[in-house]
PyMOL Python script that loads the backbone (N, CA, C, O; Angstrom):
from pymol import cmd

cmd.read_pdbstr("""\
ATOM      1  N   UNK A   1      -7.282  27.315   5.149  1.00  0.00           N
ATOM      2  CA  UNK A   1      -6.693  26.707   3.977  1.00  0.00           C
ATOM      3  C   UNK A   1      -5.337  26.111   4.351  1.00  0.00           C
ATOM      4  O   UNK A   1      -4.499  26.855   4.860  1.00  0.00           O
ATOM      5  N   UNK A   2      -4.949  24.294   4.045  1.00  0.00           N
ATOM      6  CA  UNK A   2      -3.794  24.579   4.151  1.00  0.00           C
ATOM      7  C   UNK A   2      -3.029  24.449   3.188  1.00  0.00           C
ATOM      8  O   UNK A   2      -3.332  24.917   2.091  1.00  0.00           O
ATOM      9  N   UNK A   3      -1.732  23.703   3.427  1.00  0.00           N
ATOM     10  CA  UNK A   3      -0.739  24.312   2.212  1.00  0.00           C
ATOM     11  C   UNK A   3      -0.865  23.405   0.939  1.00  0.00           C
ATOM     12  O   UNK A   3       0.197  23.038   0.434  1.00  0.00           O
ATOM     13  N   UNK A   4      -1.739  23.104   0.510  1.00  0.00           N
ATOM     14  CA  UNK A   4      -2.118  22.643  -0.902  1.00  0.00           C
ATOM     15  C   UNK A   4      -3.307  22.440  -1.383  1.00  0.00           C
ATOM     16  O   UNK A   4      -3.679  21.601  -2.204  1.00  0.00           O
ATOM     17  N   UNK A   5      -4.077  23.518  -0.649  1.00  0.00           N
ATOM     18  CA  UNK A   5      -5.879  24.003  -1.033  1.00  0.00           C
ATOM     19  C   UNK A   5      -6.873  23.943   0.146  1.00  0.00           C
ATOM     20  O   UNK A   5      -6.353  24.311   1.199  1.00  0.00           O
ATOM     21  N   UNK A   6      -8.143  23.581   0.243  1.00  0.00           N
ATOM     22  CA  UNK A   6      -8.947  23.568   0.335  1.00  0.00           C
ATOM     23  C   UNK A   6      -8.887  22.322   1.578  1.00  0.00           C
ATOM     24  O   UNK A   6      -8.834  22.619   2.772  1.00  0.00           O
ATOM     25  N   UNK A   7      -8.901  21.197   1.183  1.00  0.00           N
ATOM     26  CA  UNK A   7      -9.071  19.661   2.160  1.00  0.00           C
ATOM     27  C   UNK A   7      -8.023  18.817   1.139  1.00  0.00           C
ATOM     28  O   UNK A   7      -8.011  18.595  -0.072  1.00  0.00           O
ATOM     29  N   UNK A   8      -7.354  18.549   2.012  1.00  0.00           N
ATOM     30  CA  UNK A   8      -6.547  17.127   1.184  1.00  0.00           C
ATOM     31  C   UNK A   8      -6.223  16.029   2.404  1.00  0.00           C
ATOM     32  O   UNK A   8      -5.906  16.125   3.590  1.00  0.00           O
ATOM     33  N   UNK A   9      -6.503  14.814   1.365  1.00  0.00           N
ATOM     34  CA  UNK A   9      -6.156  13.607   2.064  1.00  0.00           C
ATOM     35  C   UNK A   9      -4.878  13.487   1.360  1.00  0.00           C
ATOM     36  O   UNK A   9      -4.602  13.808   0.204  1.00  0.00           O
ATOM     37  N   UNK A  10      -3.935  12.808   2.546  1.00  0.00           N
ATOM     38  CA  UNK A  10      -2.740  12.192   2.358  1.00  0.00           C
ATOM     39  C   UNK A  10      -2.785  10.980   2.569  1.00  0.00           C
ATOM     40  O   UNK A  10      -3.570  10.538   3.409  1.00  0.00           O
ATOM     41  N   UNK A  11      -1.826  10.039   1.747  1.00  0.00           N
ATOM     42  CA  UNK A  11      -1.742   8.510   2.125  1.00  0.00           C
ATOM     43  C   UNK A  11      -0.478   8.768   1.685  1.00  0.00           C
ATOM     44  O   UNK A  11      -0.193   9.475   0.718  1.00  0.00           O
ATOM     45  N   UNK A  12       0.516   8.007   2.630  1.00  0.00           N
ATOM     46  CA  UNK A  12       1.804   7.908   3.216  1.00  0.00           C
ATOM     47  C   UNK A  12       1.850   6.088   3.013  1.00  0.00           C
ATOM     48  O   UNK A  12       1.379   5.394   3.914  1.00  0.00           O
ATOM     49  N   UNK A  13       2.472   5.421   1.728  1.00  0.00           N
ATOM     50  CA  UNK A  13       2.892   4.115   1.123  1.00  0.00           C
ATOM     51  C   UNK A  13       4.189   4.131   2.376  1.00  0.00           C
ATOM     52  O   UNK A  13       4.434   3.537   3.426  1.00  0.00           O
ATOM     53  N   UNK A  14       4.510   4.688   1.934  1.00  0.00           N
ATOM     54  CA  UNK A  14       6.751   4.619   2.754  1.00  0.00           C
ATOM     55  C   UNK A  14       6.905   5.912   3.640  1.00  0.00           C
ATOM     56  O   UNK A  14       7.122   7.105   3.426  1.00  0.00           O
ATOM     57  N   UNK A  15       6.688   5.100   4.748  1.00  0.00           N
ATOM     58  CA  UNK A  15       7.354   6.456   5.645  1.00  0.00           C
ATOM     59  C   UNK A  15       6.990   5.695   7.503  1.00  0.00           C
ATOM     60  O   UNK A  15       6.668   4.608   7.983  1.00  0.00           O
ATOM     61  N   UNK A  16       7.321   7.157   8.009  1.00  0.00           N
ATOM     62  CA  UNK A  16       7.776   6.303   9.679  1.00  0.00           C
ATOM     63  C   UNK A  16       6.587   5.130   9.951  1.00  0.00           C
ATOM     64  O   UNK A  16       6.714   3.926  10.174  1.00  0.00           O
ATOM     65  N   UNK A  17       5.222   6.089   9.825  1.00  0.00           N
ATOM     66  CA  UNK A  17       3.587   5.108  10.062  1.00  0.00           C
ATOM     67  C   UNK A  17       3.175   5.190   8.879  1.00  0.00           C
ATOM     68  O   UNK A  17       3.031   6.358   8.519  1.00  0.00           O
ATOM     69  N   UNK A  18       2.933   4.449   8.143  1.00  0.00           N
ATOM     70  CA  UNK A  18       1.945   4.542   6.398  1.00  0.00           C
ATOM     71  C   UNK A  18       0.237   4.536   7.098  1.00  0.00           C
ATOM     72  O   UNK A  18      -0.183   3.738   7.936  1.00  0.00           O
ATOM     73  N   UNK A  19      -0.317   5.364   6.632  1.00  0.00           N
ATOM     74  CA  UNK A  19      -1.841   4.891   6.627  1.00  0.00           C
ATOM     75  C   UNK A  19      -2.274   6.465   6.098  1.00  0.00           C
ATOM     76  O   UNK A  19      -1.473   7.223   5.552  1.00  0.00           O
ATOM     77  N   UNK A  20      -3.526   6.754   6.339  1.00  0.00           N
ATOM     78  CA  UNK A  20      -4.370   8.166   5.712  1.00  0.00           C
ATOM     79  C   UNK A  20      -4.125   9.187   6.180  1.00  0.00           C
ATOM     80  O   UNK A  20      -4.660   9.091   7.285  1.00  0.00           O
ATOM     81  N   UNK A  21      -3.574  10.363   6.116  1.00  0.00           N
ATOM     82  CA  UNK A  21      -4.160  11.483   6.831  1.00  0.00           C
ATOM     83  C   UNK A  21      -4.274  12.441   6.630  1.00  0.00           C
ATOM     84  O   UNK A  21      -3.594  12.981   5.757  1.00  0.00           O
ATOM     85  N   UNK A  22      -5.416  13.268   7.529  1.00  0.00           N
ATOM     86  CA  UNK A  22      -6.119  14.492   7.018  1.00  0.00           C
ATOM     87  C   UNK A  22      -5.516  15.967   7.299  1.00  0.00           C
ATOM     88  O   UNK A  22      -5.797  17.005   6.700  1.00  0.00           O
ATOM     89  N   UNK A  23      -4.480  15.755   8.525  1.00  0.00           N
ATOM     90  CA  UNK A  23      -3.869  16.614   8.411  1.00  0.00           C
ATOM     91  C   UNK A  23      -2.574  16.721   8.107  1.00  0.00           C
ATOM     92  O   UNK A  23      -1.842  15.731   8.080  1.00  0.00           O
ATOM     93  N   UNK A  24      -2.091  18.125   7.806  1.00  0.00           N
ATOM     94  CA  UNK A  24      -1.324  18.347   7.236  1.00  0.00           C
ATOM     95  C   UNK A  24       0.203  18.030   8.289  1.00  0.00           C
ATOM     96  O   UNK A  24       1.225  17.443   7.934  1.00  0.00           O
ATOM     97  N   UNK A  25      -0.035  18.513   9.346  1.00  0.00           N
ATOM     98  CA  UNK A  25       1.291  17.931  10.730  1.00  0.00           C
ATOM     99  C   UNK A  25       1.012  17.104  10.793  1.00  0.00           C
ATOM    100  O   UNK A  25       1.778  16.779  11.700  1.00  0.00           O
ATOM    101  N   UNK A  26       0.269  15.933  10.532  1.00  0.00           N
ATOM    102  CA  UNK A  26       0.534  14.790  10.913  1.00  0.00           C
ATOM    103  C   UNK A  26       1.049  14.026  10.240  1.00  0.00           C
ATOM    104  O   UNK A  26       1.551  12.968  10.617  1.00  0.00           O
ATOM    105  N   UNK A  27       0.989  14.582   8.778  1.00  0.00           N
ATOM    106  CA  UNK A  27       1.295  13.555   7.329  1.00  0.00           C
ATOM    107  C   UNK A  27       3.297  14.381   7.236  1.00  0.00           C
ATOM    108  O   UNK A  27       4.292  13.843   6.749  1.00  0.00           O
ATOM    109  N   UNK A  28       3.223  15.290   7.676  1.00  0.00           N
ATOM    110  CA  UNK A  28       4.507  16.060   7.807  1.00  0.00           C
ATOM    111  C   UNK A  28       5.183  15.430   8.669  1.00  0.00           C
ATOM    112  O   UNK A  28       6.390  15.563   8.465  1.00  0.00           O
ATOM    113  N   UNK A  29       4.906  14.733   9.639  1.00  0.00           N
ATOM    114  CA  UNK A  29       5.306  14.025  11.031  1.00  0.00           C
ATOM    115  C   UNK A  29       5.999  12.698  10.511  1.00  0.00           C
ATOM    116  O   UNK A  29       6.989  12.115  10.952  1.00  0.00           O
ATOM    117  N   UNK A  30       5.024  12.343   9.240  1.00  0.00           N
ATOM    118  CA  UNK A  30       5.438  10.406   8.483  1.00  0.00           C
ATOM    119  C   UNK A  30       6.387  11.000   7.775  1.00  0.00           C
ATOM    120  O   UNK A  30       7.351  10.234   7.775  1.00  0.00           O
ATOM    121  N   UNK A  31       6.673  12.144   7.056  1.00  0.00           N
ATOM    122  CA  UNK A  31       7.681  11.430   5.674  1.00  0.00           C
ATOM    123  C   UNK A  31       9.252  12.509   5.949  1.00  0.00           C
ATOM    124  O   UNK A  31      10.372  12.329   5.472  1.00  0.00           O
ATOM    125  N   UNK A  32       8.787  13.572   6.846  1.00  0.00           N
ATOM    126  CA  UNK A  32       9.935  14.580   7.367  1.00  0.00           C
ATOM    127  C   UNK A  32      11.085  13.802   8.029  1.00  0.00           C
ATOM    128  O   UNK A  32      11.054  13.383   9.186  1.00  0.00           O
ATOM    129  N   UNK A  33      11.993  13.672   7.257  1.00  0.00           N
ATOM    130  CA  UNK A  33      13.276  13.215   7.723  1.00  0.00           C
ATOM    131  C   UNK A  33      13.487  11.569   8.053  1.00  0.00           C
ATOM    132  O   UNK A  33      14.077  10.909   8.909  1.00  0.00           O
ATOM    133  N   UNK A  34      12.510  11.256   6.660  1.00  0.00           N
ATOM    134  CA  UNK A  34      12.573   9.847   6.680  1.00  0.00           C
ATOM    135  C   UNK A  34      13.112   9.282   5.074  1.00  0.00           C
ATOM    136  O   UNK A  34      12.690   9.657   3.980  1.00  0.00           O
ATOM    137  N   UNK A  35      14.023   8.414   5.330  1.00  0.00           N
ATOM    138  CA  UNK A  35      15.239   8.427   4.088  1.00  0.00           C
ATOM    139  C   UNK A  35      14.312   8.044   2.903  1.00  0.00           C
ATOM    140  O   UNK A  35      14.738   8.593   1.887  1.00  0.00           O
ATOM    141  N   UNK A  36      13.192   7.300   2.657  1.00  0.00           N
ATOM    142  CA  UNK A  36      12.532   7.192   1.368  1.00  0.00           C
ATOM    143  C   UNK A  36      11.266   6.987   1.782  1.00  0.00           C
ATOM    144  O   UNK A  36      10.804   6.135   2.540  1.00  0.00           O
ATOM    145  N   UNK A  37      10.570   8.210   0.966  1.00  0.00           N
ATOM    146  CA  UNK A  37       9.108   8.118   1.090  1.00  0.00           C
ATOM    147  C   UNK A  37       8.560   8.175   0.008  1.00  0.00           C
ATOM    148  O   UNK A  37       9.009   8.940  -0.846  1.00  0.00           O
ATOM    149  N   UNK A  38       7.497   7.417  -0.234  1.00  0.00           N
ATOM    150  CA  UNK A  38       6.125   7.370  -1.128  1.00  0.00           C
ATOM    151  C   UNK A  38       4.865   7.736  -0.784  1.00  0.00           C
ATOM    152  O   UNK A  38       4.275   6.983  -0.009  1.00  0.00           O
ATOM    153  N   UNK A  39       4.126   9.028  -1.299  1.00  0.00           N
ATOM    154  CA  UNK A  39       3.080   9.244  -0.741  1.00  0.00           C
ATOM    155  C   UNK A  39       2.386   9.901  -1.963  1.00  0.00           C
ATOM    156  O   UNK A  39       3.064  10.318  -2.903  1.00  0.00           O
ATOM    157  N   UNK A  40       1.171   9.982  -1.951  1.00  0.00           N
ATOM    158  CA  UNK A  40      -0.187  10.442  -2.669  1.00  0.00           C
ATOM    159  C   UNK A  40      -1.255  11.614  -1.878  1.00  0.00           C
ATOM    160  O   UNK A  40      -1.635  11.538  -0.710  1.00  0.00           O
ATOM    161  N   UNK A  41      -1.494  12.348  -2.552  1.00  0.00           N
ATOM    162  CA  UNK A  41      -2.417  13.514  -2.587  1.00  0.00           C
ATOM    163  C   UNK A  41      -3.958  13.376  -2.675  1.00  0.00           C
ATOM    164  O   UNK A  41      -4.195  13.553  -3.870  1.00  0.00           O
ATOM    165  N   UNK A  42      -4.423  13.287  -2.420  1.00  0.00           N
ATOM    166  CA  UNK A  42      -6.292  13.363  -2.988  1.00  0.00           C
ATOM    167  C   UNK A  42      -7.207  14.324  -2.563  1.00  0.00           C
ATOM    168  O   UNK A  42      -6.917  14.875  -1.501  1.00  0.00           O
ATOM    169  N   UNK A  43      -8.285  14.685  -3.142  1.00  0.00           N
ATOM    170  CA  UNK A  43      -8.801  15.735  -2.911  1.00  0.00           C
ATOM    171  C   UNK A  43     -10.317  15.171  -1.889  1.00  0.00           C
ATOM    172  O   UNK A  43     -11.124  15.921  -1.340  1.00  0.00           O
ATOM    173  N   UNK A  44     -10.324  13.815  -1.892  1.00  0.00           N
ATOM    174  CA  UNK A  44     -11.938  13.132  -1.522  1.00  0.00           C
ATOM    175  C   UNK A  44     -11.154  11.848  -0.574  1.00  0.00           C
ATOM    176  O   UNK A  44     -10.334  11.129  -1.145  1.00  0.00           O
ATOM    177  N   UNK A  45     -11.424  11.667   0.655  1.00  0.00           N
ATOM    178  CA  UNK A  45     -11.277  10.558   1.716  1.00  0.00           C
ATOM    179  C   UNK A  45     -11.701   9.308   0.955  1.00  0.00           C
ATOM    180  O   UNK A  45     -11.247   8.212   1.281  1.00  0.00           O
ATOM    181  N   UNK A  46     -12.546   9.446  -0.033  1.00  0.00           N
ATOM    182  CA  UNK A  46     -13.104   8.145  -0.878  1.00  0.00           C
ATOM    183  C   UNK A  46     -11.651   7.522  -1.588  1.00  0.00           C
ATOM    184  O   UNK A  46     -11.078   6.442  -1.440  1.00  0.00           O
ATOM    185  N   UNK A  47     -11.368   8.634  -2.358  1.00  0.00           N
ATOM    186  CA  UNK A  47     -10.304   8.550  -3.514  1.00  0.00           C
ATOM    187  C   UNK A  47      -9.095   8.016  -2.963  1.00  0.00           C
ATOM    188  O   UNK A  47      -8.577   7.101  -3.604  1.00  0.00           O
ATOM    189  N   UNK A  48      -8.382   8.499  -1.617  1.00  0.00           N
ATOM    190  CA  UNK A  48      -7.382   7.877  -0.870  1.00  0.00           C
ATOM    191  C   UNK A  48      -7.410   6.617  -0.152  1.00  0.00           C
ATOM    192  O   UNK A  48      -6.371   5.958  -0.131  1.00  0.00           O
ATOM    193  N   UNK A  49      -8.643   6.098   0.554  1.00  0.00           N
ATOM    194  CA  UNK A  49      -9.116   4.820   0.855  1.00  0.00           C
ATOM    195  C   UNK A  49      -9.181   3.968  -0.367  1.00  0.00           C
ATOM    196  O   UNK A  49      -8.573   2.931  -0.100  1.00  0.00           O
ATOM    197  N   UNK A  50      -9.525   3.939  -1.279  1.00  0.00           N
ATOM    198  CA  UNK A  50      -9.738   3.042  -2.843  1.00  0.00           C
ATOM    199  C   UNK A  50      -7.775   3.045  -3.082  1.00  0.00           C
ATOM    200  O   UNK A  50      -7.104   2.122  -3.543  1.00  0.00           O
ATOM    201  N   UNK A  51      -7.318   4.306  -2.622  1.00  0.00           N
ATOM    202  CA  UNK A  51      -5.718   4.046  -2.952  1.00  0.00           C
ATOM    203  C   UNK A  51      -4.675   3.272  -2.051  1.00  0.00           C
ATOM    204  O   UNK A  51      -3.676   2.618  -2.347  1.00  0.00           O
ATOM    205  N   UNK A  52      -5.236   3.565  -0.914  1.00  0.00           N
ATOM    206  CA  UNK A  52      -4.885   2.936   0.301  1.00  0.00           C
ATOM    207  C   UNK A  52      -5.232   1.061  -0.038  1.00  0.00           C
ATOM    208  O   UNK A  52      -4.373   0.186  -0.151  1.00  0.00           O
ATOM    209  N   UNK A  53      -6.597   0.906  -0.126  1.00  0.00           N
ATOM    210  CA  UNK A  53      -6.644  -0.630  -0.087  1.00  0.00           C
ATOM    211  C   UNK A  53      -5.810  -1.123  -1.427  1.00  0.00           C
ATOM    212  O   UNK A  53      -5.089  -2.120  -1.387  1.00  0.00           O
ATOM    213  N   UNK A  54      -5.966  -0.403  -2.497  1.00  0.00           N
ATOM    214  CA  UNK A  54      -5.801  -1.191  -3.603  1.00  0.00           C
ATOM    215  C   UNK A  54      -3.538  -1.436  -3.415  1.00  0.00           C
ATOM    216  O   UNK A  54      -2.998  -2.171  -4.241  1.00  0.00           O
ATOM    217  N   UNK A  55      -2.807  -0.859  -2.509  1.00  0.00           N
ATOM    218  CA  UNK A  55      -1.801  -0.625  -2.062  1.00  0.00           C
ATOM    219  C   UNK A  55      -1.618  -2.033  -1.218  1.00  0.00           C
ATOM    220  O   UNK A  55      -0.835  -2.970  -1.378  1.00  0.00           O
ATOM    221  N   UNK A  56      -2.753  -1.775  -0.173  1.00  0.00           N
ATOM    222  CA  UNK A  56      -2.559  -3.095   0.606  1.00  0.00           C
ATOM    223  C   UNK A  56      -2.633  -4.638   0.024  1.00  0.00           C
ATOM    224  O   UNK A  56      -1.963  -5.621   0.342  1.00  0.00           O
ATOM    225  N   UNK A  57      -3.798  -4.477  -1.043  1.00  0.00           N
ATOM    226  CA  UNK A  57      -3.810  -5.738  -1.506  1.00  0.00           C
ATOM    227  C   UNK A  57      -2.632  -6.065  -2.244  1.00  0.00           C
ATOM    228  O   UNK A  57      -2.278  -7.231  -2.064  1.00  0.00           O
ATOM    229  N   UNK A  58      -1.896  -5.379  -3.041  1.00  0.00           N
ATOM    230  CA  UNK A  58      -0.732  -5.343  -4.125  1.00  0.00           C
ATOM    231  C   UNK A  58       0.287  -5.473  -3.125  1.00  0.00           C
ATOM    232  O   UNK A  58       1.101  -6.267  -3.598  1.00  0.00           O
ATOM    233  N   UNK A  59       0.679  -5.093  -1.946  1.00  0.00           N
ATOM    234  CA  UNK A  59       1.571  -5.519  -0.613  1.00  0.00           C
ATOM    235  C   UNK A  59       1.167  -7.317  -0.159  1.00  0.00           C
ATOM    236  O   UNK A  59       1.788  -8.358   0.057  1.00  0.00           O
ATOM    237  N   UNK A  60      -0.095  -6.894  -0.193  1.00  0.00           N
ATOM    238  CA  UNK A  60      -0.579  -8.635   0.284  1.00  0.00           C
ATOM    239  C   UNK A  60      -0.118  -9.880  -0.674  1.00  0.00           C
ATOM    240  O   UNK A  60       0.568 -10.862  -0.389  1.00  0.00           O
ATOM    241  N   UNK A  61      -0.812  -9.449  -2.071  1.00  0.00           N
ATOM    242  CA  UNK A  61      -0.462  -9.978  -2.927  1.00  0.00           C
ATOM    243  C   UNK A  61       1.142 -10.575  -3.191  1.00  0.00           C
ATOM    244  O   UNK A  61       1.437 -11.768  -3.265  1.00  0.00           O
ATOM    245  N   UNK A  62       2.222  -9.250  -3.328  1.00  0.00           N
ATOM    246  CA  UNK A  62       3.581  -9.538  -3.159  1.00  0.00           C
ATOM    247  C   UNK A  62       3.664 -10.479  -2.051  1.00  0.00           C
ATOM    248  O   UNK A  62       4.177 -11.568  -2.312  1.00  0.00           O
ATOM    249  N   UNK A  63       3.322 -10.301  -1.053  1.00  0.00           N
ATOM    250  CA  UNK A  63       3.749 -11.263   0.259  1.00  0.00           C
ATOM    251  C   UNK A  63       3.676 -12.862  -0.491  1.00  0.00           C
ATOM    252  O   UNK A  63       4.473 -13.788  -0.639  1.00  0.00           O
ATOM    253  N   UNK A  64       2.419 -12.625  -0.812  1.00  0.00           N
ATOM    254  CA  UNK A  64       1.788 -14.641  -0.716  1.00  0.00           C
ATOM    255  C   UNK A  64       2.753 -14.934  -2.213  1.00  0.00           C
ATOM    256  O   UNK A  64       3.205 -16.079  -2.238  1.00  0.00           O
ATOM    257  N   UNK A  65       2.960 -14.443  -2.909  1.00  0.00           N
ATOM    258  CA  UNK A  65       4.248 -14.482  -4.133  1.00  0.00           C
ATOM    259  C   UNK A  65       5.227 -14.946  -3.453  1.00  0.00           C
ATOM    260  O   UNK A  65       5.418 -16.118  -3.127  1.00  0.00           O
ATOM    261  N   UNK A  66       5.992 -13.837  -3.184  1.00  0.00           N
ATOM    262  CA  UNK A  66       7.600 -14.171  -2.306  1.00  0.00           C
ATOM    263  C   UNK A  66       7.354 -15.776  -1.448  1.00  0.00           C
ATOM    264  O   UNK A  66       8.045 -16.785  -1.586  1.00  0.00           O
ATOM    265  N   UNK A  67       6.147 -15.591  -0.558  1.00  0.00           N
ATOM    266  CA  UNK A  67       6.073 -16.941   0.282  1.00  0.00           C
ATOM    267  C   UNK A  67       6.212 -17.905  -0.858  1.00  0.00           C
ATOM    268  O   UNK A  67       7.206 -18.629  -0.913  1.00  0.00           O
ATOM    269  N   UNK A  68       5.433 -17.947  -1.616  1.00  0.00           N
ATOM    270  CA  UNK A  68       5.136 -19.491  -2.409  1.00  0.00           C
ATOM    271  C   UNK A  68       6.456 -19.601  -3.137  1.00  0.00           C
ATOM    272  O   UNK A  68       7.062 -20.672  -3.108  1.00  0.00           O
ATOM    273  N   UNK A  69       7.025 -18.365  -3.907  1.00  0.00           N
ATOM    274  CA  UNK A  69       8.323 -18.862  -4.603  1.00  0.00           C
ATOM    275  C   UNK A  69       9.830 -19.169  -3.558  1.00  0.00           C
ATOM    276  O   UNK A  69      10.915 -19.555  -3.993  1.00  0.00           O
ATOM    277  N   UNK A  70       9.494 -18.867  -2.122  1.00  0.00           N
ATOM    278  CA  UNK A  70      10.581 -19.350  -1.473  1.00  0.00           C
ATOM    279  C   UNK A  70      10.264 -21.330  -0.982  1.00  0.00           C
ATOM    280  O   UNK A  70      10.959 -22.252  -0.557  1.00  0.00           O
ATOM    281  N   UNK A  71       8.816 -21.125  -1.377  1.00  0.00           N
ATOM    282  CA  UNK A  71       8.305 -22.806  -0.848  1.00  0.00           C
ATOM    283  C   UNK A  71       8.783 -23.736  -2.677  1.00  0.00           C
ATOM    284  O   UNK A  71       8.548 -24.940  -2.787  1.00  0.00           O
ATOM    285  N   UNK A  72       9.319 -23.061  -3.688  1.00  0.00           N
ATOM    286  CA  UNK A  72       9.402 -23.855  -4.509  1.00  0.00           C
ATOM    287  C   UNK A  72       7.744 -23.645  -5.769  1.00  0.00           C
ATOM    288  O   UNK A  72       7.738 -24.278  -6.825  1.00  0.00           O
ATOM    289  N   UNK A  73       6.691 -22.830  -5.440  1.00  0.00           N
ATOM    290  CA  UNK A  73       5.499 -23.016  -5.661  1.00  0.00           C
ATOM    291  C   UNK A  73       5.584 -22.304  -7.037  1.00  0.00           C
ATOM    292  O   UNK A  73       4.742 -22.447  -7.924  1.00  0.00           O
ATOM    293  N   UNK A  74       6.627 -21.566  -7.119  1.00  0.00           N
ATOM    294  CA  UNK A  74       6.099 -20.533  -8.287  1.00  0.00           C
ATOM    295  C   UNK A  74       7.535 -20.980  -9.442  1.00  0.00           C
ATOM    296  O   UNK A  74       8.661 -21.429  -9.232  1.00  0.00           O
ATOM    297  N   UNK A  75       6.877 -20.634 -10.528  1.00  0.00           N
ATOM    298  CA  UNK A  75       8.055 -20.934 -11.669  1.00  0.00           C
ATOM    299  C   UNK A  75       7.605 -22.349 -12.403  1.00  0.00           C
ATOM    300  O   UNK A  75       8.234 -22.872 -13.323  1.00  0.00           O
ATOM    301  N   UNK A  76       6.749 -22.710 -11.986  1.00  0.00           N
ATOM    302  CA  UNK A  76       6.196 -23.749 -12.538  1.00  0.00           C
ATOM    303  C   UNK A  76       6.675 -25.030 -11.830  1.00  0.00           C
ATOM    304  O   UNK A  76       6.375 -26.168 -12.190  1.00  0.00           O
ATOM    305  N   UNK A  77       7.287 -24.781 -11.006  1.00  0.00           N
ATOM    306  CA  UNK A  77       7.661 -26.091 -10.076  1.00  0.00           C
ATOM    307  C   UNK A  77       7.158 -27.196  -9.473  1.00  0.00           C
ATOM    308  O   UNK A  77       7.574 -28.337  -9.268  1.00  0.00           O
ATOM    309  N   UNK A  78       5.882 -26.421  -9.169  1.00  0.00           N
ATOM    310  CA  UNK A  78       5.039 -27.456  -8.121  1.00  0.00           C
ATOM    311  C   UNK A  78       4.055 -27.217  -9.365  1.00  0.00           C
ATOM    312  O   UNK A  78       4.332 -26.497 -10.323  1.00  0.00           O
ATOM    313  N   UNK A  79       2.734 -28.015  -9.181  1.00  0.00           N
ATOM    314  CA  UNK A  79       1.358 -27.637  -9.815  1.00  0.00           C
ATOM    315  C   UNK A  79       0.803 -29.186  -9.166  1.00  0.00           C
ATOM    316  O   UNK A  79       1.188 -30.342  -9.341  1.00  0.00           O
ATOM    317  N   UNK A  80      -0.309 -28.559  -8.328  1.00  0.00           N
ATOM    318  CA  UNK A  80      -1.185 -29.563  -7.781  1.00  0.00           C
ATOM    319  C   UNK A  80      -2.699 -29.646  -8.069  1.00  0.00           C
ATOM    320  O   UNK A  80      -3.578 -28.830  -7.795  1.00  0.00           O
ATOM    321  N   UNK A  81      -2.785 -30.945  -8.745  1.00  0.00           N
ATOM    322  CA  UNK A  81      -4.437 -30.303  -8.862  1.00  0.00           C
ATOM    323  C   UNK A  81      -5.451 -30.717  -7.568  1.00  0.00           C
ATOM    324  O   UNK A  81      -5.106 -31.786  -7.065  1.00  0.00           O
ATOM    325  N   UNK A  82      -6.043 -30.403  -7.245  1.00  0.00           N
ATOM    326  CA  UNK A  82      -7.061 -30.352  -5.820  1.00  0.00           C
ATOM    327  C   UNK A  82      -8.217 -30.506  -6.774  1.00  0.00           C
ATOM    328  O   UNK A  82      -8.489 -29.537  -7.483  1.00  0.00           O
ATOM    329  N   UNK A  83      -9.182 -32.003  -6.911  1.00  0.00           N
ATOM    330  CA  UNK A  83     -10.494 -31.478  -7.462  1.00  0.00           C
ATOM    331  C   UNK A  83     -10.355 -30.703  -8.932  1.00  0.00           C
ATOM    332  O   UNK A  83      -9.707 -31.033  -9.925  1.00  0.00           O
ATOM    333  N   UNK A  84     -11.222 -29.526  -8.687  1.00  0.00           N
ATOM    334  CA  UNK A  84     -11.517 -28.719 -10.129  1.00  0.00           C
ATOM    335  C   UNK A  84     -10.211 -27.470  -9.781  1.00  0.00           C
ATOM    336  O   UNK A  84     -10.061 -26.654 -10.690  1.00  0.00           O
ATOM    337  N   UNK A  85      -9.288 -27.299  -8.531  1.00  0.00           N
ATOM    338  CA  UNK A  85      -8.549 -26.128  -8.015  1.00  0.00           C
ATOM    339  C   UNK A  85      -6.825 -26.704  -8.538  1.00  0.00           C
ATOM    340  O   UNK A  85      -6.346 -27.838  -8.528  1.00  0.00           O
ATOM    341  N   UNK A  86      -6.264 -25.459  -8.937  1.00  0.00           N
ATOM    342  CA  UNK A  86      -4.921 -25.577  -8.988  1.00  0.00           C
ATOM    343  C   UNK A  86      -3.919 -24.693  -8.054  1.00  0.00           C
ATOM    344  O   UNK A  86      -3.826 -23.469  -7.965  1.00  0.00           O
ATOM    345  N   UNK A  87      -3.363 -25.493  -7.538  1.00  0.00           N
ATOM    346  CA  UNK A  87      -2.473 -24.615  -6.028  1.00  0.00           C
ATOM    347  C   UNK A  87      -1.030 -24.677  -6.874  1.00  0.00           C
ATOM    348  O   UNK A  87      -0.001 -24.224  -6.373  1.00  0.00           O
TER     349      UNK A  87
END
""", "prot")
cmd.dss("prot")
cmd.show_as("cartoon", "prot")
cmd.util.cbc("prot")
cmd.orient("prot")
């Protein structure tokens, strides 16, 4: 057993390496003595992967934001129509 039941997955958002893990020293290794961490608990490898991607895309997402509003794209600035597509 370790120190919060049975099996737990960790996912580590903010810390030294972010990604999944199953054990407990290793997820202790990401956020121990690291100035701001964000991390999640789960009881099922399913439940932390669905948390993990849906993290990455919302990271991805922010990215292509920040890019387009430093290109002028966002705020209503630009609007191009392409065809039936709006960029």
């Amino acid at each position: 057993m370790d120190k919060f039941g049975d099996r737990n997955i960790f996912v580590v958002y903010t810390g030294k390496n972010p990604d999944i893990y199953e054990i407990w020293d290793e997820f202790l290794e990401q956020v121990d003595h690291f100035p701001v961490v964000k991390y999640d608990i789960f009881q099922t490898y399913a439940q932390a992967e669905t948390a993990w991607f849906k993290h990455l895309n919302r990271v991805a997402l922010q990215n292509i934001y920040e890019s387009r509003k430093r290109e002028g794209w966002c705020g209503g600035d630009k609007v191009v129509r392409t065809g039936n597509n709006f960029l």
